[in-house]
TORTORNU-305147 format. One line per field, with one value per residue: residue in one letter; residue number from 1; z negated, y negated, x negated of N, C-alpha, C in turn. Coordinates in steps of 0.001 Angstrom, whole numbers, plus 500000, padded with zeros to 6 digits. Each point is the difference from the previous one (the first is absolute). Last residue first. Example, Ala and Ser with C-alpha at 12.3 -4.5 7.8 and 13.67 -1.06 7.14 Angstrom:
<kolnus>
rest = S; A
nr = 2; 1
nZ = 492920; 500070
nY = 502250; 505720
nX = 487150; 499710
caZ = 499940; 500000
caY = 498810; 498810
caX = 499180; 500890
cZ = 499270; 500000
cY = 498910; 498800
cX = 500770; 499100
</kolnus>
This chain:
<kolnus>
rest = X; X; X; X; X; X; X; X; X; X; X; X; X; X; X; X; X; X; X; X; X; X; X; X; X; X; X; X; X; X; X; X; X; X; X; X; X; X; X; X; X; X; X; X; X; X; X; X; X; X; X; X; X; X; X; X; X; X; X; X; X; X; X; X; X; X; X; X; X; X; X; X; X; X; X; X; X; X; X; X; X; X; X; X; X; X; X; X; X; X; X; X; X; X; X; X; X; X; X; X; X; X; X; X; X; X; X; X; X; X; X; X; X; X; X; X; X; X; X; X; X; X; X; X; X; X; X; X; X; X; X; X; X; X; X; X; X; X; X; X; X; X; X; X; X; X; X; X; X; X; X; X; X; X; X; X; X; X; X; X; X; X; X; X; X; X; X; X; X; X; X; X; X; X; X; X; X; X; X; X; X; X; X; X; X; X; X; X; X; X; X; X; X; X; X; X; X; X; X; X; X; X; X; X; X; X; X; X; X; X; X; X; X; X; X; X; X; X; X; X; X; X; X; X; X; X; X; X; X; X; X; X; X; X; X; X; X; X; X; X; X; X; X; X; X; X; X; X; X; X; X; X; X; X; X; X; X; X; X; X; X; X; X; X; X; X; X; X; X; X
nr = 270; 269; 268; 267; 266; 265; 264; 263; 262; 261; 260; 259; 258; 257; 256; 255; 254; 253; 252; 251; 250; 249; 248; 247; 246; 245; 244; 243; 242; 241; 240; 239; 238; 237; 236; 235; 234; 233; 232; 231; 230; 229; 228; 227; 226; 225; 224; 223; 222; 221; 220; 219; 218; 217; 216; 215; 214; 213; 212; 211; 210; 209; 208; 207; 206; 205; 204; 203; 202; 201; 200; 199; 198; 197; 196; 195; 194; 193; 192; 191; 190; 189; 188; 187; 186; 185; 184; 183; 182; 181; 180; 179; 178; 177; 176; 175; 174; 173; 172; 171; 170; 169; 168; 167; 166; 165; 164; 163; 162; 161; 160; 159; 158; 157; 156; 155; 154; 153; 152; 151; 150; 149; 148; 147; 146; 145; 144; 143; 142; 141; 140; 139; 138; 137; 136; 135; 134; 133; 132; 131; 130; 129; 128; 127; 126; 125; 124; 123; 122; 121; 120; 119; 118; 117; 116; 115; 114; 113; 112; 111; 110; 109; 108; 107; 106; 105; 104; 103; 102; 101; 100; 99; 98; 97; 96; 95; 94; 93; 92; 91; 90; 89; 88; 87; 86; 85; 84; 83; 82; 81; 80; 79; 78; 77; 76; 75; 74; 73; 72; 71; 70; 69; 68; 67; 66; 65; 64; 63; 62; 61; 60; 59; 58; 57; 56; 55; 54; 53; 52; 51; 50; 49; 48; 47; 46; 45; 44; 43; 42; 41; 40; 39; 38; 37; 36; 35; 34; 33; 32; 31; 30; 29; 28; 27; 26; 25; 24; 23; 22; 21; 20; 19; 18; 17; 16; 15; 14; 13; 12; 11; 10; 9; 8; 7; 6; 5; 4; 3; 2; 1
nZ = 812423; 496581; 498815; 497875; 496041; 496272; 498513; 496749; 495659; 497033; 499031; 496314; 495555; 497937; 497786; 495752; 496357; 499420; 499253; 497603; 499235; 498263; 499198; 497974; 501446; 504849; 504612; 503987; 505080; 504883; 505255; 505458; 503714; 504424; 502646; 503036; 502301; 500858; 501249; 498480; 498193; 496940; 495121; 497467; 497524; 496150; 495846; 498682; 497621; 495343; 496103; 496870; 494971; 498512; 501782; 505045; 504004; 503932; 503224; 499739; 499964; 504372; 502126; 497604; 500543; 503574; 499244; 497536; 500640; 497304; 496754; 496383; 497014; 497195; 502871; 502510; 504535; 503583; 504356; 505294; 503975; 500374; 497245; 499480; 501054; 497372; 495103; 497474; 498934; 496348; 495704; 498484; 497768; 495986; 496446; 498551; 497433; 496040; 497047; 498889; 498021; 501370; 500791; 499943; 503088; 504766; 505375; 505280; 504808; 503449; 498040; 496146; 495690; 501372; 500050; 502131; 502979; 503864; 503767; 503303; 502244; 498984; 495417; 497695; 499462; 497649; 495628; 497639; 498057; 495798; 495968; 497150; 495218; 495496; 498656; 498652; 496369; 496215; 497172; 500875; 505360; 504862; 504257; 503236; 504002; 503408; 501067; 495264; 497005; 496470; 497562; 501283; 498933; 495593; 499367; 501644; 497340; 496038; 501215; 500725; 496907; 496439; 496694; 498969; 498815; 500047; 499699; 499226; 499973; 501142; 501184; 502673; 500085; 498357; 495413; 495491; 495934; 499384; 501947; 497450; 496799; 501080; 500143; 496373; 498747; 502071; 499491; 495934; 498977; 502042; 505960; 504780; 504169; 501715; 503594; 501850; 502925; 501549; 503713; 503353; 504227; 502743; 500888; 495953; 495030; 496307; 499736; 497346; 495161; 498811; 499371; 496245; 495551; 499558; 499242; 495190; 496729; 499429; 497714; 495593; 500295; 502834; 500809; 504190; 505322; 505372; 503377; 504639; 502599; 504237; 502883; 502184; 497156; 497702; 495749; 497700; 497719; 495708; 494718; 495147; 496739; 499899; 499360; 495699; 497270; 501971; 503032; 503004; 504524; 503696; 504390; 503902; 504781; 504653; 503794; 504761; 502485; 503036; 500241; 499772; 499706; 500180; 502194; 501563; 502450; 504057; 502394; 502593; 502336; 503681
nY = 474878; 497041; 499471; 504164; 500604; 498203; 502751; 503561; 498476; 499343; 503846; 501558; 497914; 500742; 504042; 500686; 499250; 502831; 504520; 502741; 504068; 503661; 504886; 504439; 503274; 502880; 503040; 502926; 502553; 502976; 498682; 498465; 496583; 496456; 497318; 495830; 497794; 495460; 495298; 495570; 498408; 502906; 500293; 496237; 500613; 502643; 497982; 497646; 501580; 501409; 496589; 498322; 499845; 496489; 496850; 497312; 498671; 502480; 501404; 503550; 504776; 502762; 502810; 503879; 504054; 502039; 502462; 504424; 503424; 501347; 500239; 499341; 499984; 498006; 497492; 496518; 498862; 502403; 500822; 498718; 498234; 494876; 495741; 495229; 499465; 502332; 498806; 498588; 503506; 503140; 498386; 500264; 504462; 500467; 498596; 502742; 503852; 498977; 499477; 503818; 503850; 504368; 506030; 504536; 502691; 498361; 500327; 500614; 500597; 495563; 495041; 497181; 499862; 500138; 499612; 499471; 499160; 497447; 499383; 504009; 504034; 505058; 500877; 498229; 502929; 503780; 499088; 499370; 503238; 501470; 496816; 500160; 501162; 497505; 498402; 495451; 497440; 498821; 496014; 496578; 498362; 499873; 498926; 499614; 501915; 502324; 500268; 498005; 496749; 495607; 495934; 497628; 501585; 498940; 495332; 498922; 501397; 496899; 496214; 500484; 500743; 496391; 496404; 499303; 501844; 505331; 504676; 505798; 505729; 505403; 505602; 504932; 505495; 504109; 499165; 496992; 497546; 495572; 496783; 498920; 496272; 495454; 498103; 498325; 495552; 496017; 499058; 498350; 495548; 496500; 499529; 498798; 502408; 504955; 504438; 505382; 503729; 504773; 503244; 504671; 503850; 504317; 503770; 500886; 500720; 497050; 496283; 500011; 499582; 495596; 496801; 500384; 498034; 495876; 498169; 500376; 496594; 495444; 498204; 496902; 495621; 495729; 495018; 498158; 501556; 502274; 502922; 502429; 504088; 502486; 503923; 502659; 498448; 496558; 496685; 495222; 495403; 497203; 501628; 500216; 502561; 504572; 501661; 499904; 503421; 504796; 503492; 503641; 500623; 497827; 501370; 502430; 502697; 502101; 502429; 500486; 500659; 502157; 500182; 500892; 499693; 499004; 496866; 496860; 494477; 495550; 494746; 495797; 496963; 496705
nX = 952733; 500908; 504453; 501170; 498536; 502380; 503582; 499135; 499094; 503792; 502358; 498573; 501060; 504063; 500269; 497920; 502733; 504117; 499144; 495774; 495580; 496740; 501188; 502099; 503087; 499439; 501414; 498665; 499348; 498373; 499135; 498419; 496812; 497741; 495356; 497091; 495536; 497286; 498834; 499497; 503334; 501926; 498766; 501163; 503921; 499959; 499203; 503152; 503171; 499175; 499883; 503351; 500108; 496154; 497071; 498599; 498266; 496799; 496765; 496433; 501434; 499844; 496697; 498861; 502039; 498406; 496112; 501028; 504073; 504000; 504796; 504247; 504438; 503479; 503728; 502348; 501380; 503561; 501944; 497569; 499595; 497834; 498589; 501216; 505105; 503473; 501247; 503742; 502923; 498882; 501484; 504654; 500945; 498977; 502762; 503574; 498475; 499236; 503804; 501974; 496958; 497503; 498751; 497411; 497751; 500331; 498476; 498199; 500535; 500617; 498546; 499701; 496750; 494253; 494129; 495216; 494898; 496731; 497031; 499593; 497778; 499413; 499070; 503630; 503629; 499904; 500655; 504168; 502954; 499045; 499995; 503951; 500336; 500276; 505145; 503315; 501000; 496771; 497984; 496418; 499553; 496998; 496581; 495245; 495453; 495702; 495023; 496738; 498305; 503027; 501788; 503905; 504072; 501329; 501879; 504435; 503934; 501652; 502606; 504236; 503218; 500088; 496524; 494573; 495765; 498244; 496091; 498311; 498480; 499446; 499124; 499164; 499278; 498747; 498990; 502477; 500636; 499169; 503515; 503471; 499856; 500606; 504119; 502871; 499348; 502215; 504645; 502334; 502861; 501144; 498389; 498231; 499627; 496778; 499371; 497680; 498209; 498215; 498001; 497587; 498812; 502638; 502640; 503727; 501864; 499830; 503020; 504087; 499695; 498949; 503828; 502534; 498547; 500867; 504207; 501241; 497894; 501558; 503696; 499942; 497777; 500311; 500381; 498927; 497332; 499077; 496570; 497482; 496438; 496473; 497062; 495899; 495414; 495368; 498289; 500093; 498800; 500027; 499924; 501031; 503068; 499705; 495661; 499032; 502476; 500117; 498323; 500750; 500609; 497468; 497467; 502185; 499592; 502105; 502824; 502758; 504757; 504620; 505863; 505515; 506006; 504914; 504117; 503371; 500538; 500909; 498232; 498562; 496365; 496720
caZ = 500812; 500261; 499717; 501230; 500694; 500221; 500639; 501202; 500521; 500171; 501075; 501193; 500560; 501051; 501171; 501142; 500108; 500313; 501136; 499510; 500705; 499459; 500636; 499199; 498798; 498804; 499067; 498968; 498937; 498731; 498467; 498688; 499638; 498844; 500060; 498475; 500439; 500225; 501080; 500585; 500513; 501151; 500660; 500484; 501603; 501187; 500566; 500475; 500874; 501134; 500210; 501310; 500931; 499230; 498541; 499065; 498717; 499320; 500427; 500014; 499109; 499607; 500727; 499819; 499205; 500232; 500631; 499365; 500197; 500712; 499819; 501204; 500435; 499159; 499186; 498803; 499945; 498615; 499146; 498577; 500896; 501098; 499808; 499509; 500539; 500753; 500565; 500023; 501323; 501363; 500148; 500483; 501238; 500766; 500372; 500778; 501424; 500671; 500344; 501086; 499646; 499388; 500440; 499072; 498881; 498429; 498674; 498714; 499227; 500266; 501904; 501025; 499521; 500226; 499706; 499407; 499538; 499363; 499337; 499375; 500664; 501176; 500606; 500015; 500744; 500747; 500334; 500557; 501559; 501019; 500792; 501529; 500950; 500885; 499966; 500884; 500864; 501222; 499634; 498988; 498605; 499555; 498631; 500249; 498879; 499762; 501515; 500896; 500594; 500178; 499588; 500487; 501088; 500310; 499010; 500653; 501342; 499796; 499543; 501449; 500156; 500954; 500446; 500608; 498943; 501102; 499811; 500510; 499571; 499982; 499377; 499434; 500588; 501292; 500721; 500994; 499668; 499415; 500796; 500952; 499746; 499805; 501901; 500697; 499157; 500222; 501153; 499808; 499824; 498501; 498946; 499037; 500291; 498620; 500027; 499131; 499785; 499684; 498733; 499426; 498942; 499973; 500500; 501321; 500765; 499764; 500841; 501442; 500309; 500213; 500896; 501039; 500094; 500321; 501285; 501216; 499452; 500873; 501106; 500081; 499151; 500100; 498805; 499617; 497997; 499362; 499143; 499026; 499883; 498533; 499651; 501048; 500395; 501459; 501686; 499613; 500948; 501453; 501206; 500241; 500323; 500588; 501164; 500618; 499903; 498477; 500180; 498733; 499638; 498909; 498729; 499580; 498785; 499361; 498811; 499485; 499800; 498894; 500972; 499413; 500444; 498389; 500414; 498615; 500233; 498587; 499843; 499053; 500075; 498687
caY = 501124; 499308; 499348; 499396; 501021; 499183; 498695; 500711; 500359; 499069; 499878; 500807; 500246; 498649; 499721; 500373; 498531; 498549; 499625; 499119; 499121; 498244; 499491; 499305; 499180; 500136; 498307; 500155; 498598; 499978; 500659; 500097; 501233; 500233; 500815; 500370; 500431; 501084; 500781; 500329; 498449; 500149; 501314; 499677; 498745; 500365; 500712; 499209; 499378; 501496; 500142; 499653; 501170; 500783; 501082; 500710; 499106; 499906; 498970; 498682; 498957; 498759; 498969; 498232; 499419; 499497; 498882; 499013; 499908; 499161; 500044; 499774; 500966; 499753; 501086; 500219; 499308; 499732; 499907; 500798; 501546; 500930; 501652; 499915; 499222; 500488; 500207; 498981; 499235; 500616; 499966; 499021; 500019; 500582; 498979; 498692; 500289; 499973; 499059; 499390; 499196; 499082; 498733; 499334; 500812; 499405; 499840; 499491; 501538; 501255; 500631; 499849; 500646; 499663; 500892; 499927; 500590; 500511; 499147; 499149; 498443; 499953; 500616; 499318; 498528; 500117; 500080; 498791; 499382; 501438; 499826; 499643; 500934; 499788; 500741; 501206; 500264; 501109; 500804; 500841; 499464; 500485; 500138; 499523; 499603; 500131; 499800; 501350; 500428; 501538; 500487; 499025; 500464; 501599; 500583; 499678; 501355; 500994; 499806; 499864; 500744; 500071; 500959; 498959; 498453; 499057; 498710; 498520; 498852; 498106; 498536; 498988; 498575; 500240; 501102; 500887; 501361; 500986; 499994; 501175; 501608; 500102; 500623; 501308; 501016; 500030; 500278; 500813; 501082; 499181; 500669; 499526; 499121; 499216; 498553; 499326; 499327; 499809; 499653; 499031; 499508; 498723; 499794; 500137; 500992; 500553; 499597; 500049; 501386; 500743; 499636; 500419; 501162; 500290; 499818; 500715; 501743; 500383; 500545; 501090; 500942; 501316; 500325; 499061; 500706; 498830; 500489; 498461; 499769; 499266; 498937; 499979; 501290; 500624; 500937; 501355; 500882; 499541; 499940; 499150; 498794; 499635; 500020; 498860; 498667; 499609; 499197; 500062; 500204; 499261; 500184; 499376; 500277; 498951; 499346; 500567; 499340; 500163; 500185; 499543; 500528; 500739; 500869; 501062; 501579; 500452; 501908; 499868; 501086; 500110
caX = 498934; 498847; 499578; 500772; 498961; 498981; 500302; 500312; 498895; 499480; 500831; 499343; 498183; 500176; 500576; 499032; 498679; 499654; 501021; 500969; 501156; 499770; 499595; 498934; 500744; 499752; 500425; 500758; 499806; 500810; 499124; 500626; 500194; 500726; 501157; 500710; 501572; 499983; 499939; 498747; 499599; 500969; 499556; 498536; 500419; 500267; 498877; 498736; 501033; 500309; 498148; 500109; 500670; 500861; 499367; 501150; 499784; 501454; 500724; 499021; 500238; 501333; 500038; 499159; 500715; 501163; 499672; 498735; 498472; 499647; 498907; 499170; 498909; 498979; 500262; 499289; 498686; 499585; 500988; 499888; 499987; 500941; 499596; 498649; 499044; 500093; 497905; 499389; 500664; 499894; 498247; 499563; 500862; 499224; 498917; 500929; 500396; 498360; 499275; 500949; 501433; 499782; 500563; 500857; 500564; 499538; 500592; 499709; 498708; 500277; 500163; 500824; 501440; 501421; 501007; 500500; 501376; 500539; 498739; 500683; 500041; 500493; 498581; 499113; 500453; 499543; 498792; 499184; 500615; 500309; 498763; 500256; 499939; 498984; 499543; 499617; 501566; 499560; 501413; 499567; 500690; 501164; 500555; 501487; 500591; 500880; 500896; 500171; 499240; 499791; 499057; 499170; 499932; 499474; 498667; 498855; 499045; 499289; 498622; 499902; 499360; 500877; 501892; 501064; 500307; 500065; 501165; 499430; 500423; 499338; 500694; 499656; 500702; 500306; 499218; 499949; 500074; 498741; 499053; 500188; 499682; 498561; 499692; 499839; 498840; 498180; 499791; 498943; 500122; 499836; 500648; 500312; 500411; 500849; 500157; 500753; 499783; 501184; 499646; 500986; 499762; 499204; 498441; 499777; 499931; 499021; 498950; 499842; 500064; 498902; 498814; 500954; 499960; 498394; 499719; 500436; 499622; 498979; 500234; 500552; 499244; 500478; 500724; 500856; 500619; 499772; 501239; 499659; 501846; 500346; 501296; 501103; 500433; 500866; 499742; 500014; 499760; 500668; 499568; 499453; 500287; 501244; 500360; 499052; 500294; 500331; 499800; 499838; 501360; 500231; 499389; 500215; 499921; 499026; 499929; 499090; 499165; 498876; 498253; 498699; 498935; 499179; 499287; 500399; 499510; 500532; 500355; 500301; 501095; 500591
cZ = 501408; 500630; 500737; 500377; 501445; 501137; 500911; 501070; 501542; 500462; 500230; 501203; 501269; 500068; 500473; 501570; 500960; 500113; 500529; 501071; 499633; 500942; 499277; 501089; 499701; 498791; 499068; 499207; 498816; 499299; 499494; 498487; 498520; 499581; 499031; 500385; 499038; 500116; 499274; 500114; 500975; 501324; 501299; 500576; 500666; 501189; 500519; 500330; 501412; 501603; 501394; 501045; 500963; 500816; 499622; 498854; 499208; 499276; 498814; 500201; 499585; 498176; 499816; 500815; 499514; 498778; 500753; 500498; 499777; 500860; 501196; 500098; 501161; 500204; 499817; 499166; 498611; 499851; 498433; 499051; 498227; 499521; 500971; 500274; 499726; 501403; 501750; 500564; 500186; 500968; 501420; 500728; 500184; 501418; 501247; 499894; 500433; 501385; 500288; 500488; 500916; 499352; 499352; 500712; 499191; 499643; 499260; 499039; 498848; 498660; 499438; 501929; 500301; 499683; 500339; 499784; 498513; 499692; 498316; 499286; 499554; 500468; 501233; 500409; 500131; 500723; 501347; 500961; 500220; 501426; 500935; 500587; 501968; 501151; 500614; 499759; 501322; 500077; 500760; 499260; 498871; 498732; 499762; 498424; 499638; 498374; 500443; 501274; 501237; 501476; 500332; 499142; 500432; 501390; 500047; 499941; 500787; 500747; 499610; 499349; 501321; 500727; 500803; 499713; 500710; 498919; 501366; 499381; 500256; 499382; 499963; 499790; 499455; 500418; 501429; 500545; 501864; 499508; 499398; 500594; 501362; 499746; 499157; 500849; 500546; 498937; 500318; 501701; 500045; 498933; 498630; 498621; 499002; 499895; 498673; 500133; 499306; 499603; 499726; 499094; 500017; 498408; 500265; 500554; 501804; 501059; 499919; 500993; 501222; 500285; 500274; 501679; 501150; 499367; 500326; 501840; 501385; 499640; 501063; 500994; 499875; 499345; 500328; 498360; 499517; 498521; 498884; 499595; 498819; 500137; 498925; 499681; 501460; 499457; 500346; 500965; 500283; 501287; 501112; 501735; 500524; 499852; 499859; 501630; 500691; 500741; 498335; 499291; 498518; 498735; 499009; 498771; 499108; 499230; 499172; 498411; 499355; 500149; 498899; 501491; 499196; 500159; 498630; 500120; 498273; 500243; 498809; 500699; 498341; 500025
cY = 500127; 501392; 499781; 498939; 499802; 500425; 499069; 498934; 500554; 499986; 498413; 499703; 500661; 500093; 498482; 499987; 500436; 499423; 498426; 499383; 499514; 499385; 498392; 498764; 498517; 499013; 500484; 498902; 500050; 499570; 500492; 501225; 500196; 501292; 500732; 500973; 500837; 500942; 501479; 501428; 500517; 498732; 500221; 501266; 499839; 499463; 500395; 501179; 499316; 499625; 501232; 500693; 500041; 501157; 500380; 500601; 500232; 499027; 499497; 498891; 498933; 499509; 499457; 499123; 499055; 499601; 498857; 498705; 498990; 501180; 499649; 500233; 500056; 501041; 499868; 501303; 500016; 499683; 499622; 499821; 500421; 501449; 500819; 501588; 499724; 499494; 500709; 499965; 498699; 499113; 500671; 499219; 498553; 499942; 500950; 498895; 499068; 500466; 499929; 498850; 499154; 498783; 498805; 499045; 499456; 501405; 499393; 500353; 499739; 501101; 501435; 500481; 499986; 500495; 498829; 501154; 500036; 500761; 499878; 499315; 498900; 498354; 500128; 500560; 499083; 499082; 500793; 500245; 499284; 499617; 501105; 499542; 499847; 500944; 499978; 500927; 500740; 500462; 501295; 500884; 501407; 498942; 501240; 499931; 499215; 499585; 499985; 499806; 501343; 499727; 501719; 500841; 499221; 500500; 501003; 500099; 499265; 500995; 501438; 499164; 500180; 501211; 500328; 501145; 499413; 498874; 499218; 498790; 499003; 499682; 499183; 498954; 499055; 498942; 500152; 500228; 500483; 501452; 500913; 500409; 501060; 501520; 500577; 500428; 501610; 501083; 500522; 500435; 500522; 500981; 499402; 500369; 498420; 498472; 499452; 498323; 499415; 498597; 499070; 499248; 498226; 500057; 498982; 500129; 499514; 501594; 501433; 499847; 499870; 502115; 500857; 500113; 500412; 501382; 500451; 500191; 500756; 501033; 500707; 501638; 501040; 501072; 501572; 500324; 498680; 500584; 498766; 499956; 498600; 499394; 499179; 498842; 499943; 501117; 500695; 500575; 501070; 500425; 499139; 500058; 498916; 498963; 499775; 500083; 499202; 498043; 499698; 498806; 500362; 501084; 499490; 499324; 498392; 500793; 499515; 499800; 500504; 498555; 500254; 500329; 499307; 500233; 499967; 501084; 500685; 501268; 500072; 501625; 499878; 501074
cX = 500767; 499635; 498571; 499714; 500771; 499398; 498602; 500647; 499972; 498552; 499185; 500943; 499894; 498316; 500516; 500867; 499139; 499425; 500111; 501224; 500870; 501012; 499671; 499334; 499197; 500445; 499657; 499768; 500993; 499608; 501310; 499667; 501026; 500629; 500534; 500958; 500052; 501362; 499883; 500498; 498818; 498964; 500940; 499323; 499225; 500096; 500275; 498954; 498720; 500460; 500611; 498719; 500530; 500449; 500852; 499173; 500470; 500153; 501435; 500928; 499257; 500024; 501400; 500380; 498993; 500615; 501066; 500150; 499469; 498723; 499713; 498711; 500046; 498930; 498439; 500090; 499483; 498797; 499556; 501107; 499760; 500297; 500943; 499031; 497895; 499228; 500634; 498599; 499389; 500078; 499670; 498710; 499046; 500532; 498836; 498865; 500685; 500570; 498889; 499074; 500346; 501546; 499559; 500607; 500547; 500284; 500250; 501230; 499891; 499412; 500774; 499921; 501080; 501121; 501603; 501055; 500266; 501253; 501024; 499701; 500637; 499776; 500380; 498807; 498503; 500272; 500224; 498531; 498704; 500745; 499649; 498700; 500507; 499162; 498154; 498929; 500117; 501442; 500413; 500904; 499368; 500111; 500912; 500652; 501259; 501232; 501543; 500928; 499918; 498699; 499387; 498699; 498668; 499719; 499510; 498604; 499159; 499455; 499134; 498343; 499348; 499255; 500524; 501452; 501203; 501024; 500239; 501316; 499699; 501506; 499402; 501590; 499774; 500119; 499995; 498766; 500008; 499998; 499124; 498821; 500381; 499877; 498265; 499603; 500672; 499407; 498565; 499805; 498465; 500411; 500050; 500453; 500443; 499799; 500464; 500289; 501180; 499265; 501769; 499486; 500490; 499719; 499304; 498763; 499488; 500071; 499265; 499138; 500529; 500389; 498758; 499441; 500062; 499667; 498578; 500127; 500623; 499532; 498673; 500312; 500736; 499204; 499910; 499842; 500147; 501368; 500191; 501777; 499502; 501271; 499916; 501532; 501469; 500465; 500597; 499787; 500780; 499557; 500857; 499216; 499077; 500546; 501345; 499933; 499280; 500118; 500259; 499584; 499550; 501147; 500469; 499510; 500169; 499682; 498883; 499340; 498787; 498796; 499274; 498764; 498336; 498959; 498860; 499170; 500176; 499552; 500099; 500565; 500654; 501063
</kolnus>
């Protein structure tokens, strides 16, 4: 089990798929449950986010569309009671370069939702980012060679060495978060931040632990690392510049005792 901090830019060349679903429209995006193998798939769990998702999935795809791995972008709508599901749909049928899906997910809590997306990917490579792209998704430029070198994953971090806030967070998420550190510290050896909102995986190592997960809420980050440490792989944390998004679904209090009460629990019985 290694845990490493790296800022490195360097790119491998992957070889790249072709990607038949990426024109796929409505009825592949909501309804295939197959999808096929490309080099990455990014799963991008959605709360109410009609507003906001245009742009993230702008942003996204004009970054994918320049690299050399072939890509698909998997949408999670997480219930929405918003137009969530009909914009991912039009997007889907206006892009071209970069496939979009869409897929649901009925149970709450966003740790249900990457579970959903991650349990269903195909490709060799895959993982989340927040739909608020607090981290730059341009750090998939660290991520992806880390992982074609052997890393069964790599996260972002707003607390190892190198890391930043471009926007500072408020008093009271940073003085609950401190705490949250000192509590998984045990649970998630050697790792300073367990919930920044971008993690990606190899395939077959991040199945094999979320077969074991139980967690669904925003504890869920907490549990899955534990279980990717458990069978031995080796996580490595890469600082970012993060910027506090306004619009975050996180609820300090209610979600945060939720999760410190989960993270308790997960002690406890692991």
């Amino acid at each position: 089990m290694g845990i490493e901090t790296n800022l490195a830019h360097a790119r491998v060349p992957i070889k790249k798929h072709e990607d038949p679903t990426k024109n796929e429209g409505r009825a592949g995006a909501d309804r295939r449950r197959l999808r096929s193998a490309v080099d990455l798939e990014v799963i991008i769990p959605a709360y109410n986010e009609a507003s906001r998702i245009p742009g993230t999935l702008a942003a996204t795809i004009d970054f994918l569309e320049s690299q050399t791995w072939s890509s698909r972008i998997v949408v999670v709508d997480n219930g929405s009671v918003d137009d969530t599901s009909a914009v991912v749909r039009r997007i889907a049928r206006q892009t071209s370069s970069v496939g979009v899906s869409l897929i649901g997910c009925a149970q709450p809590g966003k740790g249900a939702a990457v579970r959903r997306g991650l349990l269903s990917s195909r490709s060799r490579f895959t993982g989340f980012l927040d739909a608020d792209l607090a981290t730059p998704v341009a750090t998939l430029e660290t991520a992806m060679p880390l992982l074609e070198g052997g890393a069964s994953a790599v996260i972002a971090s707003r607390h190892a060495p190198g890391a930043e806030f471009v926007q500072p967070q408020q008093l009271g998420r940073r003085l609950g978060g401190g705490a949250f550190r000192l509590m998984t510290r045990r649970m998630v050896q050697g790792i300073v931040d367990t919930q920044c909102g971008f993690k990606f995986f190899e395939l077959e190592a991040v199945k094999r632990a979320l077969v074991e997960c139980r967690t669904t809420g925003f504890a869920f980050d907490v549990e899955l690392l534990h279980r990717v440490q458990n069978h031995g792989g080796r996580i490595v944390e890469v600082p970012v510049a993060w910027t506090d998004g306004s619009a975050s679904t996180f609820r300090p209090v209610r979600d945060g005792i939720a999760s410190f009460h989960s993270v308790l629990k997960m002690a406890r019985f692991s």
